[in-house]
N, C-alpha and C positions, 0 to 999 in steps of 0.2 A: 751066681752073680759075684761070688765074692772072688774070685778068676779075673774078670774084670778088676777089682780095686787091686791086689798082686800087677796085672800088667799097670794100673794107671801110675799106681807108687813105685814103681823100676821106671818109666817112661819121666816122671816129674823128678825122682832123683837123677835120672840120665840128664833130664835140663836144666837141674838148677847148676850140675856139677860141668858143665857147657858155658855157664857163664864165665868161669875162669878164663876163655879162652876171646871173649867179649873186645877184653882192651887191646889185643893184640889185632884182631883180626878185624876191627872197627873203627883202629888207628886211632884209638882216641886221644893219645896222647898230642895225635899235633889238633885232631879235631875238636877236642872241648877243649885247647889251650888256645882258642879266638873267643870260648866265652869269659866272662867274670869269675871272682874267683867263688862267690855264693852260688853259680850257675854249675858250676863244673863240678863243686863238690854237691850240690843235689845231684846231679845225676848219678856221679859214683854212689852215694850216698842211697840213694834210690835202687838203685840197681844189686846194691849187694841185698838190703833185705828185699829185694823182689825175689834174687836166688834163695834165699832162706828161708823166705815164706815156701817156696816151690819146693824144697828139699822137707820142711816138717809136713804137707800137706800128702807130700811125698810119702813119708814118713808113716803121717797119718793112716795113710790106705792099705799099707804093707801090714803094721801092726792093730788096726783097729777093725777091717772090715766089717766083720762079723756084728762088731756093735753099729756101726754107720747103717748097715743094713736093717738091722731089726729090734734098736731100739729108739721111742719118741727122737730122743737129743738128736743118734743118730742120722734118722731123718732130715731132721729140720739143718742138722749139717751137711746134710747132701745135698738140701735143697739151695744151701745158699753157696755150695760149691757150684751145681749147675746153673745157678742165676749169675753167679761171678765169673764163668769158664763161656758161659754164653754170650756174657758181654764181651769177651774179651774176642769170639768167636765173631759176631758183629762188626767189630774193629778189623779185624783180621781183612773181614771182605770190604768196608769202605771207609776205617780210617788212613788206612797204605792207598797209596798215590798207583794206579797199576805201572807208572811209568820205573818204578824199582826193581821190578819181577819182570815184563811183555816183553817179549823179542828175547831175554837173559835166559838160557835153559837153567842152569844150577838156581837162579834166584827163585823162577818159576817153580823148578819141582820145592824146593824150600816152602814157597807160598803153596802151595797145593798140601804137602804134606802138614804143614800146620793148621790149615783150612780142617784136613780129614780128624787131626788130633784136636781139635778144639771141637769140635762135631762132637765126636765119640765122647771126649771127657761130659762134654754137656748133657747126652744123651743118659750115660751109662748114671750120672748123681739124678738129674731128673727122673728117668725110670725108678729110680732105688728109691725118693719121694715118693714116688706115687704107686708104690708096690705095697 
């Protein structure tokens, strides 16, 4: 199991360190300069510690496996990592509009591949709960 937490903690440092690439390729500079200026800095605001959290949790799995596995705490922290990777895996399939991804090949394989990694991440913290 602890194979799995090594791939999960490379796969979540590879996506929080992805976000750098966010404003560029998201054009947000012209796009959240039509919101407010409270609007524009939550979302930057939002989005860096969303990579941050992504990189310690990251983090997390690289250096801690071993306890996330087979101690109470770590448990109960897997458990709320699969109930938080699960939701987010929820979202994935009906908070996105399919009109963002259908007909789009590169958007679609994007949505398919984060479908499969929010799957796995869910899976692999739930099973390590209830192992």
């Amino acid at each position: 199991m602890e194979i799995h937490f090594w791939i999960i903690g490379c796969l979540f440092i590879a996506l929080a360190l992805s976000h750098i690439i966010f404003p560029r390729y998201f054009n947000w500079k012209q796009e959240l300069s039509k919101l407010s200026l409270v609007n524009r800095q939550i979302m930057l605001v939002h989005s860096f510690f969303i990579a941050l959290m992504v990189l310690l949790i990251g983090l997390l799995c690289l250096t801690s496996a071993h306890e996330l596995i087979t101690t109470t705490l770590g448990k109960r922290i897997s458990l709320g990592l699969g109930v938080f990777w699960g939701a987010r895996l929820l979202i994935q399939l009906v908070g996105y509009s399919p009109k963002l991804w259908k007909g789009r090949l590169f958007e679609t394989g994007v949505h398919i591949v984060f479908t499969v990694f929010w799957t796995y991440i869910s899976v692999v913290f739930i099973k390590t709960y209830l192992a």
